[in-house]
C-alpha positions in Angstrom: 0.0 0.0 0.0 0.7 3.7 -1.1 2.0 6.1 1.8 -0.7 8.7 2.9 0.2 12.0 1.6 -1.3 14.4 4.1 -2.7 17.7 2.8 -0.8 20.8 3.7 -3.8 23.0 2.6 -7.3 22.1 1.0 -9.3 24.9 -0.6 -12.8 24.6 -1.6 -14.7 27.0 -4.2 -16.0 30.3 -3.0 -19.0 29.7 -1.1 -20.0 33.5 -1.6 -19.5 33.4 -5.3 -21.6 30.3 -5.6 -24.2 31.4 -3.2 -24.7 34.5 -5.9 -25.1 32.3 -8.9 -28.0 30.2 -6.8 -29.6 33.5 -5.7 -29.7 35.2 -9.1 -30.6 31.5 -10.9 -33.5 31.2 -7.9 -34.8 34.8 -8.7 -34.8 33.9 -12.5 -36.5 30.8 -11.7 -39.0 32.6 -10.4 -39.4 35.3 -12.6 -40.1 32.2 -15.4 -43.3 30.5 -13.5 -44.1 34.3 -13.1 -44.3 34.8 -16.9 -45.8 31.0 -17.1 -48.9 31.5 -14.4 -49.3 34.6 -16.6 -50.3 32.8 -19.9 -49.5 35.2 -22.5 -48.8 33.6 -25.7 -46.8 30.6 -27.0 -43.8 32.8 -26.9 -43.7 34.0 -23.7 -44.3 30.1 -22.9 -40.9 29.1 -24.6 -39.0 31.9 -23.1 -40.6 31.1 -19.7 -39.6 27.2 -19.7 -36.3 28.2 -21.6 -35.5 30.4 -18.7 -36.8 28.1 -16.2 -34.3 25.5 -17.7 -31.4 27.2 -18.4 -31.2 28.5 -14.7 -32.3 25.5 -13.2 -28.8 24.1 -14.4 -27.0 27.1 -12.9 -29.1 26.7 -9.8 -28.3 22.6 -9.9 -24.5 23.4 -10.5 -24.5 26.2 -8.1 -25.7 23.4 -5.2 -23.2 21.3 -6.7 -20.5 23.5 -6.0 -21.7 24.5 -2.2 -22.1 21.0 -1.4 -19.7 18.9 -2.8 -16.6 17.7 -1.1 -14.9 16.5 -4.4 -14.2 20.5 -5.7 -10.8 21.3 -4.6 -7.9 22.7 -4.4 -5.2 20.1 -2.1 -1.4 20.9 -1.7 0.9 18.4 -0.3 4.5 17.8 0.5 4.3 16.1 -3.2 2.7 19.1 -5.5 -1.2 20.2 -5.9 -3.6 17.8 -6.8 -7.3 19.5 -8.6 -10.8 18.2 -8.3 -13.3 19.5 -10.4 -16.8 17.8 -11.6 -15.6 16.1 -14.3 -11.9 15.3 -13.8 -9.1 15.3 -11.5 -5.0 15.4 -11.7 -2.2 16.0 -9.9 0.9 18.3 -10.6 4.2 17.1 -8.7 6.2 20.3 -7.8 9.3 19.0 -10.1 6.9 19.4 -13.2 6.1 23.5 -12.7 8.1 25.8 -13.0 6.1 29.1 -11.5 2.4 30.4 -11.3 1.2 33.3 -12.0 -1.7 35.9 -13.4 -3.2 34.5 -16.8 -4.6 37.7 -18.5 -6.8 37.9 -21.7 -9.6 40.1 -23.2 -12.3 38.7 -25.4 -14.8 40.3 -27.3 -18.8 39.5 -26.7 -20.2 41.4 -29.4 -20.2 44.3 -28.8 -18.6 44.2 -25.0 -14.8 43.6 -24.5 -14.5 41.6 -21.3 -11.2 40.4 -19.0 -10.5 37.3 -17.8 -8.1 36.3 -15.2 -7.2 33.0 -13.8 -4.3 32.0 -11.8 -1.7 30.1 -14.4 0.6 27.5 -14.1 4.2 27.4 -16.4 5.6 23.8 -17.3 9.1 22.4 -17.1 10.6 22.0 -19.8 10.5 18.3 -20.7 7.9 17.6 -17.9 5.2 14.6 -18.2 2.7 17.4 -18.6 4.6 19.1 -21.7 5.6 16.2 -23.3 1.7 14.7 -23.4 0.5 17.7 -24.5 3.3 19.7 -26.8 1.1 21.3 -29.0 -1.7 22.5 -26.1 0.8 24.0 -23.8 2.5 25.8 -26.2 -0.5 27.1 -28.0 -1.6 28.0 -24.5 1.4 30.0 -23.2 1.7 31.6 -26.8 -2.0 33.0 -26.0 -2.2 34.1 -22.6 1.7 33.3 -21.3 1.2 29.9 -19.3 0.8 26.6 -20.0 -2.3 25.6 -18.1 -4.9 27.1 -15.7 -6.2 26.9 -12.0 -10.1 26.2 -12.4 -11.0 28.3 -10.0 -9.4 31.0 -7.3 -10.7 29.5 -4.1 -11.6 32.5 -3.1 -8.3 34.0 -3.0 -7.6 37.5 -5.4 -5.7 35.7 -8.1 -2.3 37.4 -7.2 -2.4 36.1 -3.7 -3.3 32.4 -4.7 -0.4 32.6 -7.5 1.6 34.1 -4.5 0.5 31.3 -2.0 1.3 28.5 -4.2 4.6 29.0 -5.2 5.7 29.9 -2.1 4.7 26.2 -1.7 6.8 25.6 -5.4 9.5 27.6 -3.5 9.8 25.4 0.0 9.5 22.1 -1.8 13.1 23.4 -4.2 14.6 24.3 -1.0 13.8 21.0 0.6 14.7 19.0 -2.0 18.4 19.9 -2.4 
């Protein structure tokens, strides 16, 4: 049997942020049996059921997210290990080299919005380059890194870069 690694820090997803998304989907909810008791036509009927569906989702995933255990964020003595709802892996500290602020604009119609998420750099010649060349490079050629943090944990996205490889940092000073 495998030794126990025990968890140096765990961090969940942002209760606050995910108690917004049910609130607003719960208030949307609403507002579609509103229009629905109302009766007004068949197309306030289809918008009424298409809103009713569509944030009943976000409302589902929303209770997903405040109740579920499996979301995380773990560090250990060995590297970070990432839970989401549809897959997990594990980064071993040899195998990054840094994290920091992935930055990028994108344009929705008409609105240019920012997005930030806390990035993670690759070794060169790491497990996680070599698997996926042409993804990490395409990545880091876009926005600078190789991969992504899912989520902030409810951490500003400097200070979880920050936090983490101060973690990177302790492990290199161990190790030699």
């Amino acid at each position: 049997m495998g030794e126990v690694v025990q968890p140096l820090l765990v961090l969940g997803p942002s209760r606050g942020k995910w108690l917004r998304v049910l609130s607003i989907s719960a208030l949307f909810i609403v507002g579609g049996a509103w229009m629905l008791g109302r009766k007004i036509g068949v197309y306030h009927t289809t918008m009424s059921w298409l809103c009713i569906i569509f944030f009943g989702l976000g409302a589902a995933v929303a209770l997903y997210q405040l109740l579920s255990t499996r979301n995380a964020l773990i560090v250990t003595r060995d590297g970070i290990h990432v839970s989401t709802l549809f897959k997990s892996y594990t980064y071993r500290w040899g195998e990054i080299e840094r994290f920091g602020v992935a930055e990028w604009a994108q344009w929705h119609g008409p609105f240019k919005q920012r997005h930030r998420q806390v990035g993670i750099n690759f070794k060169e010649g790491g497990r996680v380059r070599l698997i996926s060349k042409l993804g990490t490079d395409l990545a880091a050629a876009l926005v600078g890194f190789h991969g992504a943090l899912p989520d902030n944990y409810g951490y500003k996205h400097e200070e979880l870069a920050d936090l983490l490889n101060g973690y990177l940092q302790a492990d290199g000073s161990t190790a030699g």
